[in-house]
C-alpha positions as CSV (number, residue, x, y, z in Angstrom):
1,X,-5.2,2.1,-8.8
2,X,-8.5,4.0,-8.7
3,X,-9.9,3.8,-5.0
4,X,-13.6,5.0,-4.5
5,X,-16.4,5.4,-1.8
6,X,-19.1,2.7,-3.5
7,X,-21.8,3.1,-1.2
8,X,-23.1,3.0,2.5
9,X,-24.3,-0.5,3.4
10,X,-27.7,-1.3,5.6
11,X,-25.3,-2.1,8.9
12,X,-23.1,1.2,8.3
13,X,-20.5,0.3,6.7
14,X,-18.9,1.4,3.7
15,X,-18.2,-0.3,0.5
16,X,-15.6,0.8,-1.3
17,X,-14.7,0.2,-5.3
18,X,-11.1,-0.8,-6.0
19,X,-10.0,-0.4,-9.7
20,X,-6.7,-1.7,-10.9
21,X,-5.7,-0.9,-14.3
22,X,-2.5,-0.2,-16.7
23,X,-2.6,2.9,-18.8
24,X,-6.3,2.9,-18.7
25,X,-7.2,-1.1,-18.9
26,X,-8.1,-3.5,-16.4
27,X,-5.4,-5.3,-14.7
28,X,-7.2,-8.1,-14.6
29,X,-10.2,-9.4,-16.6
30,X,-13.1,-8.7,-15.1
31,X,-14.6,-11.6,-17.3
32,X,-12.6,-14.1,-15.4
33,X,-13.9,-13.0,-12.0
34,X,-17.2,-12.1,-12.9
35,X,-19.0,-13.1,-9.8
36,X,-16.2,-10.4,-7.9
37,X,-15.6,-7.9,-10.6
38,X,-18.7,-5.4,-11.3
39,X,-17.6,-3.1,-14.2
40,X,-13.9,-4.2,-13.6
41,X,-13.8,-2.9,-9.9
42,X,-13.5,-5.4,-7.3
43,X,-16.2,-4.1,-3.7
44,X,-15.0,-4.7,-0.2
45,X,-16.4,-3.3,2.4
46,X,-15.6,-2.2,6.1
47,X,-17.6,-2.4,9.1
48,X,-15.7,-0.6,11.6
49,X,-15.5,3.1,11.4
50,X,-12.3,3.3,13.2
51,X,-10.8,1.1,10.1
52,X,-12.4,3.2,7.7
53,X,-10.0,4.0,4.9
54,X,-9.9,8.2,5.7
55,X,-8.4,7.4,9.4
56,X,-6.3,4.7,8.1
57,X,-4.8,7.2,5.7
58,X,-4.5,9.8,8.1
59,X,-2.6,7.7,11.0
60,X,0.1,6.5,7.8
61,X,1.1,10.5,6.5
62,X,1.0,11.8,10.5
63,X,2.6,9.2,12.0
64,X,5.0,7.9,8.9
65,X,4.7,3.9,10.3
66,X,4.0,1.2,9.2
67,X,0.6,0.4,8.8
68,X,-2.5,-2.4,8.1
69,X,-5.9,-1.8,6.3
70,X,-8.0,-4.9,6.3
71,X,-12.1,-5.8,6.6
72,X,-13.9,-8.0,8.8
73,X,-14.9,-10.3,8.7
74,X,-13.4,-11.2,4.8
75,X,-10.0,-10.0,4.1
76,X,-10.6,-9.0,0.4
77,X,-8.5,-6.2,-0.1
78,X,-5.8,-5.6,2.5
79,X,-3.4,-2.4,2.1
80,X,0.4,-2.5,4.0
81,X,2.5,0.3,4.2
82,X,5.9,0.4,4.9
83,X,8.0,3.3,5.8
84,X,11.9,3.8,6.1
85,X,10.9,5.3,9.6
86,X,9.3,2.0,10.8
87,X,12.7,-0.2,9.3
88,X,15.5,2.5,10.3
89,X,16.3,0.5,13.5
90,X,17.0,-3.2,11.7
91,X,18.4,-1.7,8.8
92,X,21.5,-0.1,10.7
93,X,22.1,-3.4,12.1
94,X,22.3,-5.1,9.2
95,X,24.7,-2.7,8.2
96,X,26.7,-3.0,11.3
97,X,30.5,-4.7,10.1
98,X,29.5,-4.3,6.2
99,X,31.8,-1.9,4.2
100,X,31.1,-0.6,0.9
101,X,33.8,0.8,-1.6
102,X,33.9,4.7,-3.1
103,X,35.5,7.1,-4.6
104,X,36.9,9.5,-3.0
105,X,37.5,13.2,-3.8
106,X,40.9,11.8,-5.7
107,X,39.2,9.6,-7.8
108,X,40.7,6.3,-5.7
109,X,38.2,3.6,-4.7
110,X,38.4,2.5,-0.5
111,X,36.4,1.2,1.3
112,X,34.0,2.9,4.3
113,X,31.7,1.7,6.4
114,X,28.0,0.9,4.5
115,X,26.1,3.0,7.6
116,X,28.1,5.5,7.1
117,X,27.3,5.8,3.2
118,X,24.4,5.1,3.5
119,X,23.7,8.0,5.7
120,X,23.2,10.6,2.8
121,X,20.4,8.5,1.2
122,X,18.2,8.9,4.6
123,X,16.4,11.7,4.1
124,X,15.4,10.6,0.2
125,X,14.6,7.2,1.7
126,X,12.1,8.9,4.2
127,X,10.1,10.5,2.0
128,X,8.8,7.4,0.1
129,X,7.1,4.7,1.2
130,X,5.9,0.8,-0.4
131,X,2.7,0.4,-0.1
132,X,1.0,-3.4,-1.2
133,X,-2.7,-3.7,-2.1
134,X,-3.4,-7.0,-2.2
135,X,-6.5,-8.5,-3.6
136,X,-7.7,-12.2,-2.2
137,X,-7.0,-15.1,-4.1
138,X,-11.0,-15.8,-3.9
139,X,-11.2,-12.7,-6.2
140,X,-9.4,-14.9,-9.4
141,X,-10.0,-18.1,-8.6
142,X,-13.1,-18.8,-7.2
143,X,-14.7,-21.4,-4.0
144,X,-11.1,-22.7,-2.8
145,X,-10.5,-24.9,-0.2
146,X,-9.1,-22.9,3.0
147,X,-5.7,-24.3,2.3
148,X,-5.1,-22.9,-1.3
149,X,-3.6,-19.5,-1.6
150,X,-2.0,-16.9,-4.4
151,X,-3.3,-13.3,-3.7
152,X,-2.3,-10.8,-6.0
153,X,-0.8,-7.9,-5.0
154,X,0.2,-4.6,-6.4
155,X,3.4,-3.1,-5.2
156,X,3.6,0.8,-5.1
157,X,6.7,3.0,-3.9
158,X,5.2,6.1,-3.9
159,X,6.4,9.6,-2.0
160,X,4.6,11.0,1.1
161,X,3.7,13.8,-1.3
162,X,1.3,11.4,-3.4
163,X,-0.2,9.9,-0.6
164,X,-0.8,13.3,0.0
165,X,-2.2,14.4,-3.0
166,X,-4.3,11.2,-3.2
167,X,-5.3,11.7,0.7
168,X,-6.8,15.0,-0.1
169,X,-8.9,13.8,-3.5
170,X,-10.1,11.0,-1.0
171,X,-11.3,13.0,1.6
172,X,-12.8,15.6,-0.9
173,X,-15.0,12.8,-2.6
174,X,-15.6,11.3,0.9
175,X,-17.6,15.0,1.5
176,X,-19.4,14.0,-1.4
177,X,-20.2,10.7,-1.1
178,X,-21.0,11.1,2.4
């Protein structure tokens, strides 16, 4: 997923280029969605500065939670993140009673409590995060009545440290662009 600054618009905000593709090709063809897809990148743009995608970024690797990127007053491309940090609490509940069999050091199988097993996967499970891009369903199908639906949406699990990486080449051609 290629994310670029596209251009400043007359009212302020920023349009931004999003470019989904597999080993090099388009995801999707941009022949089907023609009147959406300029040279297989699909525009939205933000209005807000405050939902700019550079502070929505920043807020996700500093404050590790959850988090929702969206444009108004069309939702065309909406990012959610989710974080182990923001599903820690739930997910020990739903542990709670749930027992899980191991080996121990003797090579016999019992059984332990999942919460505690589970407890040596936390700190691999807070570095990574799922983050969903998902493209409106106006994008692939055309005018649709306001009941229809079927986005598309990209799944990513991806480690703080790419956000990071990505972050930084963001904000870099943000200097740029801007």
């Amino acid at each position: 997923m290629e994310i670029r600054f596209h251009k400043y618009q007359s009212s302020g905000g920023i349009e931004y280029s999003f470019e989904p593709r597999i080993a090099g090709l388009p995801l999707v063809n941009p022949l089907i969605n023609k009147d959406y897809c300029k040279d297989g990148k699909y525009l939205c743009c933000n209005v807000w500065s405050e939902d700019y995608l550079i502070p929505f970024f920043e807020r996700v690797l500093t404050d590790k939670l959850n988090a929702k990127w969206d444009q108004w007053p069309e939702d065309d491309i909406t990012i959610k993140v989710e974080t182990w940090q923001s599903k820690r609490e739930q997910k020990k509940k739903d542990w709670e009673g749930k027992t899980v069999l191991v080996n121990d050091f003797d090579g016999e199988l019992k059984r332990e409590p999942y919460e505690e097993a589970m407890q040596m996967f936390e700190p691999f499970l807070e570095t990574f995060l799922e983050m969903n891009i998902i493209f409106n369903h106006r994008f692939f199908i055309g005018e649709t009545d306001p009941w229809e639906s079927g986005n598309v949406c990209l799944k990513l699990t991806l480690s703080f440290y790419a956000l990071e990486v990505f972050f930084g080449e963001l904000k870099e051609e943000y200097e740029l662009f801007n």
